[in-house]
C-alpha positions as CSV (number, residue, x, y, z in Angstrom):
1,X,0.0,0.0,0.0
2,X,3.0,2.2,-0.2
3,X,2.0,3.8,-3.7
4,X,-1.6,4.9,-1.9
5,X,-1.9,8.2,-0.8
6,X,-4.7,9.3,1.9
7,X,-5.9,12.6,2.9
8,X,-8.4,14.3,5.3
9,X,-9.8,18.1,5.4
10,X,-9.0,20.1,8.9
11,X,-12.6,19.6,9.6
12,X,-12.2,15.6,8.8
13,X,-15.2,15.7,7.0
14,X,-13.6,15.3,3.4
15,X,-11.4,12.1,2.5
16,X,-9.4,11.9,-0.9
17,X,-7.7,8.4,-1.4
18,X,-5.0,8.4,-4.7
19,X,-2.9,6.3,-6.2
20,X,-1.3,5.9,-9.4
21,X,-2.4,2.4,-11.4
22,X,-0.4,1.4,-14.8
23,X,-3.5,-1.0,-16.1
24,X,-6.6,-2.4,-16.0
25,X,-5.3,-5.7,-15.0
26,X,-3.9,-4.2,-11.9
27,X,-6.8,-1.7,-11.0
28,X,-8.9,-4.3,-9.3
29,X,-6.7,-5.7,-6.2
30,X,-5.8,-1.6,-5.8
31,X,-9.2,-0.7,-5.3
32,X,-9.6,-2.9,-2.9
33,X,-6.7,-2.2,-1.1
34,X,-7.6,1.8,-1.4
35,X,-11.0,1.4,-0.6
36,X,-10.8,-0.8,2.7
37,X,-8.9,3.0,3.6
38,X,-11.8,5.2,3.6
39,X,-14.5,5.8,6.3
40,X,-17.1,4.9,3.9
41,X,-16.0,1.2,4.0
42,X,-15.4,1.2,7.7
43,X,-19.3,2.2,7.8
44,X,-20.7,0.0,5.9
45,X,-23.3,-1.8,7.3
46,X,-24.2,-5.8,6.9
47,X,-27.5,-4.5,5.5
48,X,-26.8,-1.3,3.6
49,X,-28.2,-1.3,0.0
50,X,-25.9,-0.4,-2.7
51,X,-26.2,1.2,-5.6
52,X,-23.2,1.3,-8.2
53,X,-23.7,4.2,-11.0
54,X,-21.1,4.0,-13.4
55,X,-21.0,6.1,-16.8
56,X,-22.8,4.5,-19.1
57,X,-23.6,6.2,-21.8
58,X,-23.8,4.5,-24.7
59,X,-23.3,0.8,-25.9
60,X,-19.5,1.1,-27.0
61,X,-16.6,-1.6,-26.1
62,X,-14.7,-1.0,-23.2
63,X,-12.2,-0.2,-25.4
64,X,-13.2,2.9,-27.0
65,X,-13.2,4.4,-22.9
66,X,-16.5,5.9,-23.2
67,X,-18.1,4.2,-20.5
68,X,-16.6,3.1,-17.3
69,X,-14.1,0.3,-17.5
70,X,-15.4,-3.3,-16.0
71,X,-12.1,-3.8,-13.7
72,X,-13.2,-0.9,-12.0
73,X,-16.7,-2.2,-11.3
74,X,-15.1,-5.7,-10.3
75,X,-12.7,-4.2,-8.1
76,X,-15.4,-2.3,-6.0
77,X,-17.7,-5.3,-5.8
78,X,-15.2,-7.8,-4.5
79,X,-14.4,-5.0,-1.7
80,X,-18.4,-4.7,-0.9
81,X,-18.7,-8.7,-1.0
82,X,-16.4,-8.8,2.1
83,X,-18.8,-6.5,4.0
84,X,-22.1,-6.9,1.8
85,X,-24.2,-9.6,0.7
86,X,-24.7,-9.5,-3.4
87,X,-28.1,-9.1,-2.5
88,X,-28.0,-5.9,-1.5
89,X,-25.5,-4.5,-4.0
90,X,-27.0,-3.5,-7.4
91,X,-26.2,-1.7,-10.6
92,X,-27.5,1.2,-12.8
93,X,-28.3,3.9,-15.2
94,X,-30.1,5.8,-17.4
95,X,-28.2,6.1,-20.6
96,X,-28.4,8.2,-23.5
97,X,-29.4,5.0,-25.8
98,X,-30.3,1.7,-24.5
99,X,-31.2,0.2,-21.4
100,X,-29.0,-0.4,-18.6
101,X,-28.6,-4.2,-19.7
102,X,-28.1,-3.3,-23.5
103,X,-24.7,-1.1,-22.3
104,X,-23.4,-3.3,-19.7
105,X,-23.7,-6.4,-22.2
106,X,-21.6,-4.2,-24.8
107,X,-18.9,-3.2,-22.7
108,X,-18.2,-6.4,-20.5
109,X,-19.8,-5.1,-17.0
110,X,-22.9,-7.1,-17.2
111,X,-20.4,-10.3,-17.5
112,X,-19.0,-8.3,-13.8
113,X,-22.5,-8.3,-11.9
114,X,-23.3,-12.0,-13.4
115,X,-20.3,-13.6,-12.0
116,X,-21.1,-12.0,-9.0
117,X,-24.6,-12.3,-8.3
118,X,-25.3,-8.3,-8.8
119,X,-28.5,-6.9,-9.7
120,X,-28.9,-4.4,-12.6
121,X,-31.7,-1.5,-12.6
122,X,-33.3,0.9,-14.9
123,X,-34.0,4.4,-13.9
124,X,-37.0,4.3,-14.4
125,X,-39.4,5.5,-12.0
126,X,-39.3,9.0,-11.0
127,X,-40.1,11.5,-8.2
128,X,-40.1,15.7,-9.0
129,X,-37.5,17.5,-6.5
130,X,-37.2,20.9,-6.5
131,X,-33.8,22.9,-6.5
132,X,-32.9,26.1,-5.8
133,X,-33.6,27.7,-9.1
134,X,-34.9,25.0,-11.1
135,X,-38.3,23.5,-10.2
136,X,-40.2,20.1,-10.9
137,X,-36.7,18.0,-11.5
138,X,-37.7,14.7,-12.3
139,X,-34.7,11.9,-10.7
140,X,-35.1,8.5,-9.9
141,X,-37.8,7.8,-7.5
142,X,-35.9,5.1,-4.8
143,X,-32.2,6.8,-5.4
144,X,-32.7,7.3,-1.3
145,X,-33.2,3.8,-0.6
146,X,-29.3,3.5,-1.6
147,X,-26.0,4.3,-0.6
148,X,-24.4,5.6,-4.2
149,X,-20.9,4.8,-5.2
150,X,-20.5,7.3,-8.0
151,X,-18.0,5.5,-10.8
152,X,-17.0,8.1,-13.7
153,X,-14.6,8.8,-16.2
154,X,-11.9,11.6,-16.9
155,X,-13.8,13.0,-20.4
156,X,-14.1,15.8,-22.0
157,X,-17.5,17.1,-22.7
158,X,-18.7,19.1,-26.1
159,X,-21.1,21.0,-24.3
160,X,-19.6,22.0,-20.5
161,X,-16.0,21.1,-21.5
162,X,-15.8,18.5,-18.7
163,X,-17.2,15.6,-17.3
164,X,-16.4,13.6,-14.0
165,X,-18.4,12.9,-11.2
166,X,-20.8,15.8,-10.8
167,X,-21.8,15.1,-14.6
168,X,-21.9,11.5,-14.2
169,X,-24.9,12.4,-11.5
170,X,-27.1,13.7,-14.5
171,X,-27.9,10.1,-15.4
172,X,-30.1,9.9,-12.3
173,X,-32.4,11.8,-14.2
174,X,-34.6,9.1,-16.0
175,X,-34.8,8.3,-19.6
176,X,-35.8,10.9,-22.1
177,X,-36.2,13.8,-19.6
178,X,-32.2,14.1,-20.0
179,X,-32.1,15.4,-23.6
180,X,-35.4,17.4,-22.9
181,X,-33.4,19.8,-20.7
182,X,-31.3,20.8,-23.4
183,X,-33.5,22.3,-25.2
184,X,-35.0,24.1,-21.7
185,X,-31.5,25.0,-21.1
186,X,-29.4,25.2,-24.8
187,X,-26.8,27.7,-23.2
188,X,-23.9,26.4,-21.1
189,X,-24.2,28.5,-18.4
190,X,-28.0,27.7,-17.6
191,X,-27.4,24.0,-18.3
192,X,-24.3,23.9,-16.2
193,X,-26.1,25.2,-13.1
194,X,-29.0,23.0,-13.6
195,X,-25.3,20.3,-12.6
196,X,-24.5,22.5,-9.8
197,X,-27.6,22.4,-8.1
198,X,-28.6,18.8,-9.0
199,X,-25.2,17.6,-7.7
200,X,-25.8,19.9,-4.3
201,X,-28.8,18.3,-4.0
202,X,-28.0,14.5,-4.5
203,X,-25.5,13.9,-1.6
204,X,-23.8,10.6,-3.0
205,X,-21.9,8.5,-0.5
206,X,-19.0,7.8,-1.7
207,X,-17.5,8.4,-6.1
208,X,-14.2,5.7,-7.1
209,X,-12.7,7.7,-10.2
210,X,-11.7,5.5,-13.5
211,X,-9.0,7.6,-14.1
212,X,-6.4,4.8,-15.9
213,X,-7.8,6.1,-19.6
214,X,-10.0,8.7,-20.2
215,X,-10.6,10.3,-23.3
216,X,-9.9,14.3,-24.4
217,X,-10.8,16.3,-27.3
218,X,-14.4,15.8,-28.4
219,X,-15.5,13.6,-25.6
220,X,-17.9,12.5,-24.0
221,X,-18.4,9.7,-27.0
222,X,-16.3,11.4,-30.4
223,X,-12.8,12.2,-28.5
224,X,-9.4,10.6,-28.3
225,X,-8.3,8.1,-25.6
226,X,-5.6,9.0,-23.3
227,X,-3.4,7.8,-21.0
228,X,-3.4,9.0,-17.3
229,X,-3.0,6.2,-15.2
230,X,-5.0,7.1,-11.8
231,X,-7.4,6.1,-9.4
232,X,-8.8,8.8,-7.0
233,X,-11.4,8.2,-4.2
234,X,-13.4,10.7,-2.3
235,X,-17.0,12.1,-0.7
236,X,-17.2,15.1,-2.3
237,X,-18.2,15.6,-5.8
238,X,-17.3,19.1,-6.2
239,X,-13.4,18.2,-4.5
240,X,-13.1,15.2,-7.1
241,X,-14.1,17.5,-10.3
242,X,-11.3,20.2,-8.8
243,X,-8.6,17.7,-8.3
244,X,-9.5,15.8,-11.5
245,X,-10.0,18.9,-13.9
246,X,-6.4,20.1,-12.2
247,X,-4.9,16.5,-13.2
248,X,-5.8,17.0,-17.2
249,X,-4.7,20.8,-17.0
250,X,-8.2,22.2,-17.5
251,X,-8.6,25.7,-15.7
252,X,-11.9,25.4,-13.7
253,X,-12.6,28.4,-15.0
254,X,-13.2,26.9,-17.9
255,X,-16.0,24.2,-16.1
256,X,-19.1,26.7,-15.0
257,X,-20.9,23.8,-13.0
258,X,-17.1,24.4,-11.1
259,X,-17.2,28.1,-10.9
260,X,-20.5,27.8,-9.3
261,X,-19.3,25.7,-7.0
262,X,-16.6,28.2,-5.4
263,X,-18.5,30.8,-5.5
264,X,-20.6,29.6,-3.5
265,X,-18.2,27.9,-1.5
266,X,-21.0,24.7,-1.2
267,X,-18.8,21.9,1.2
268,X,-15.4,23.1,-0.3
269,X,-11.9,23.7,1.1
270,X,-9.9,25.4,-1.3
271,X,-6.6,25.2,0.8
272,X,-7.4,21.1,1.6
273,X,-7.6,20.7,-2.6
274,X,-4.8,22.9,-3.4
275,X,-2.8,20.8,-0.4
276,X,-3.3,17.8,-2.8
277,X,-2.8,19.8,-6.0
278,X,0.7,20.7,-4.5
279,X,1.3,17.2,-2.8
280,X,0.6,15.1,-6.2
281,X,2.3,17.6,-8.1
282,X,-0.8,18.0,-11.0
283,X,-1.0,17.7,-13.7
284,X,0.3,14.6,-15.5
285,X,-1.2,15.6,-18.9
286,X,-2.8,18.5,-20.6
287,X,-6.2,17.7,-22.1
288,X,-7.3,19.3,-25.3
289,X,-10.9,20.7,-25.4
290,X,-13.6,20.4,-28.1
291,X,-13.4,22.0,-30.7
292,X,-17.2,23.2,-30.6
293,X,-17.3,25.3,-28.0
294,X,-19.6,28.1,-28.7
295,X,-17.8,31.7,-27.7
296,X,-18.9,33.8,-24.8
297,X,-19.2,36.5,-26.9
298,X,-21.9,35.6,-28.8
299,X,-23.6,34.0,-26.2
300,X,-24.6,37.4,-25.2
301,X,-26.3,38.2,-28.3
302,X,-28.1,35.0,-28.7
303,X,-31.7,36.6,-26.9
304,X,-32.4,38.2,-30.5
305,X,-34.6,35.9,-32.6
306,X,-32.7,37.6,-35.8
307,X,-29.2,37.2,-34.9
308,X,-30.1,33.4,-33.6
309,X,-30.9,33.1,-36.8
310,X,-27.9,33.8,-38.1
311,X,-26.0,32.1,-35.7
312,X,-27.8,28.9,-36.6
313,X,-27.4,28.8,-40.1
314,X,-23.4,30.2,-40.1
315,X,-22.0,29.1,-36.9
316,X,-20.2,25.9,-36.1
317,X,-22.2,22.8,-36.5
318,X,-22.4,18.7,-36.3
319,X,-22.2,17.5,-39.8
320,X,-22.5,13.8,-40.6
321,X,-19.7,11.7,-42.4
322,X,-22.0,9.4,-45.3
323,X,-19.0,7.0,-45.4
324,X,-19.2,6.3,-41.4
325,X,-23.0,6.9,-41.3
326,X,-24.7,3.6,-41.0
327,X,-28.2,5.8,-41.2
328,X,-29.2,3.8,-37.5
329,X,-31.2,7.3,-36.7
330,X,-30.0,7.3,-33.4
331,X,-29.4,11.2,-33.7
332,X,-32.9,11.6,-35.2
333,X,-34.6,9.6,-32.1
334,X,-32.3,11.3,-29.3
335,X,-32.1,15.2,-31.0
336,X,-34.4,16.8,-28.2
337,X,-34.6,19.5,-30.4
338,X,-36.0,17.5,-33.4
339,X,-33.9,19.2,-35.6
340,X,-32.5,15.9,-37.5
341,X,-35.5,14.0,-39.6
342,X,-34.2,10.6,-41.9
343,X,-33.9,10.4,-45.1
344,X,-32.9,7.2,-47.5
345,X,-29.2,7.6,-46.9
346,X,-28.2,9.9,-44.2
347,X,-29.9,11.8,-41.9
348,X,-30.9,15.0,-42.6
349,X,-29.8,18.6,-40.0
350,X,-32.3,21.9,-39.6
351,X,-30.1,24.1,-38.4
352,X,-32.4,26.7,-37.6
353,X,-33.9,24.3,-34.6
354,X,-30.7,22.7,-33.9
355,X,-29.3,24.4,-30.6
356,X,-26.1,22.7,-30.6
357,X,-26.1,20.4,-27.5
358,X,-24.2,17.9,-29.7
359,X,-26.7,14.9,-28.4
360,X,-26.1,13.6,-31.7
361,X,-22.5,13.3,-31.1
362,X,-22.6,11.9,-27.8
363,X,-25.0,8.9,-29.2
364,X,-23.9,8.3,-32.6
365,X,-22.2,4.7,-32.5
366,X,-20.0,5.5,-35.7
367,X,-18.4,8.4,-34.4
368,X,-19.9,9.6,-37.7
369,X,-20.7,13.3,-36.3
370,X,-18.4,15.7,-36.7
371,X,-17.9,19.8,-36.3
372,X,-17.7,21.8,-38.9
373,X,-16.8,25.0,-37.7
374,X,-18.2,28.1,-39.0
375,X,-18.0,32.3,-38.4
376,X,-18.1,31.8,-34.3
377,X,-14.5,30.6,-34.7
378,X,-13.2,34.0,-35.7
379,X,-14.1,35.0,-31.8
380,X,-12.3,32.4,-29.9
């Protein structure tokens, strides 16, 4: 256990557990060693319910690093299986296509929870919660009937330019409700508070980061696999997207759901993450962003119904490659703006309704959407 590294806030509140993991192969006996470490596993309970929610947003081999790696999720159960009946420990989602089951089967983790007796669940049934700005939420119904383990990825993210573990909460929200809020919410800014809150509100218990690959670029589905070689434990959502952002040499202030966050200074020490920060001697890498981020500037014109427009028709946009389209119409049935209809061969964009949330992107299973970058790129 020499390689882990443990730390605990001057309030002893906040726990960060680290260590540096070559491979897959080696990721599952460290977990276990790291998490037998924290005060979440000394608490466990015989009879505590367990709820694993892993990225899973699309069916994609484990591979391509778009969904949380299997070892990881093997590597947390065999730790709970020395506390915790299999009974009592269960997995799920709400992805972006497909069912829980139709992900996990795809990228090896429903092979995981078979071997091991683990349960998967849908998201399916749903209660309305009401956050500080935003009313009438819709998450899943029984999420309290759990103790979460929160089990993300280090991605990039075409629409808030990151995503760890206080994105990876946004798949508590059931089904198609997701996409619907990107149409509610089409700027960053609104969309990325609509994180903050839901993420202030939803206390998870404990989040085990798959930081060995991630993916940079234009993640969360469309990017670039890279190499970090990291696992990081912790209770606090906000702390792990700090550390994590600081590890891939993205400025916070480039992450608004972030920004929010010390703002309002919601169960954050500043001088316990920089202590870290310092101690680990971040980053390791620097991650390149998408290249579709829309500029501030013009954000702040987009309330005119002309110049929207304008922006819609000239600014950058998701174009699809015919020789990788398969025409599946994924994009068509997850577009929350219905601005993709089919056609016999490809399917066809309106870019006066599309309002660039790059859903399309994020499901397409070809990585057959691109950007094709238009005026807006003069600005940035």
């Amino acid at each position: 256990m020499n390689d882990i590294k443990t730390y605990k806030s001057k309030n002893q509140k906040e726990e960060i557990i680290f260590s540096k993991v070559e491979s897959y192969e080696q990721s599952i006996e460290r977990i276990c060693e790291m998490m037998i470490l924290s005060d979440f596993y000394k608490n466990l309970k015989e009879n505590d319910k367990i709820l694993l929610k892993p990225n899973l947003l699309i069916p994609k081999n484990k591979t391509k690093n778009v969904t949380t790696n299997p070892a990881i999720v093997e590597g947390i159960i065999i730790a709970l299986l020395k506390k915790i009946e299999s009974k009592n420990i269960f997995l799920g989602d709400s992805p972006a296509f497909g069912s829980t089951k139709m992900v996990t089967k795809v990228n090896g983790i429903y092979e995981i929870c078979q071997k091991y007796n683990v349960s998967l669940i849908d998201f399916d049934e749903e209660k309305l919660v009401k956050l500080e700005t935003f009313h009438e939420i819709p998450i899943f119904k029984n999420y309290n009937d759990y103790k979460i383990i929160n089990i993300p990825k280090i991605k990039t993210h075409s629409l808030t330019n990151f995503t760890c573990a206080v994105k990876n909460l946004y798949g508590l929200i059931p089904g198609a409700n997701k996409t619907s809020f990107h149409v509610k919410l089409p700027e960053e800014k609104k969309f990325s508070k609509l994180l903050y809150e839901l993420a202030s509100y939803i206390k998870t218990d404990f989040t085990i980061v798959d930081g060995i690959e991630g993916m940079d670029k234009n993640g969360p589905n469309s990017g670039e696999t890279r190499k970090i070689g990291v696992i990081i434990m912790g209770n606090n959502n906000f702390t792990i997207d700090f550390l994590c952002s600081k590890l891939v040499d993205i400025d916070y202030n480039k992450i608004t759901y972030l920004k929010y966050a010390k703002e309002k200074k919601i169960d954050l020490e500043i001088d316990f993450i920089n202590e870290i920060i310092n101690d680990l001697k971040f980053p390791y890498l620097k991650y390149r962003l998408p290249d579709n981020k829309k500029p501030s500037i013009i954000n702040s014109y987009l309330n005119s119904k002309v110049l929207k427009k304008i922006f819609n028709k000239f600014s950058s946009r998701p174009i699809i490659d015919p020789k990788k389209c398969i025409n599946c119409n994924r994009c068509t049935m997850q577009c929350p703006a219905k601005a993709i209809s089919k056609s016999s061969k490809i399917p066809i964009f309106d870019y006066t309704k599309c309002v660039r949330c790059y859903c399309c992107q994020e499901v397409c299973p070809q990585n057959a959407i691109h950007i094709k970058k238009g005026f807006d790129k003069l600005f940035k």
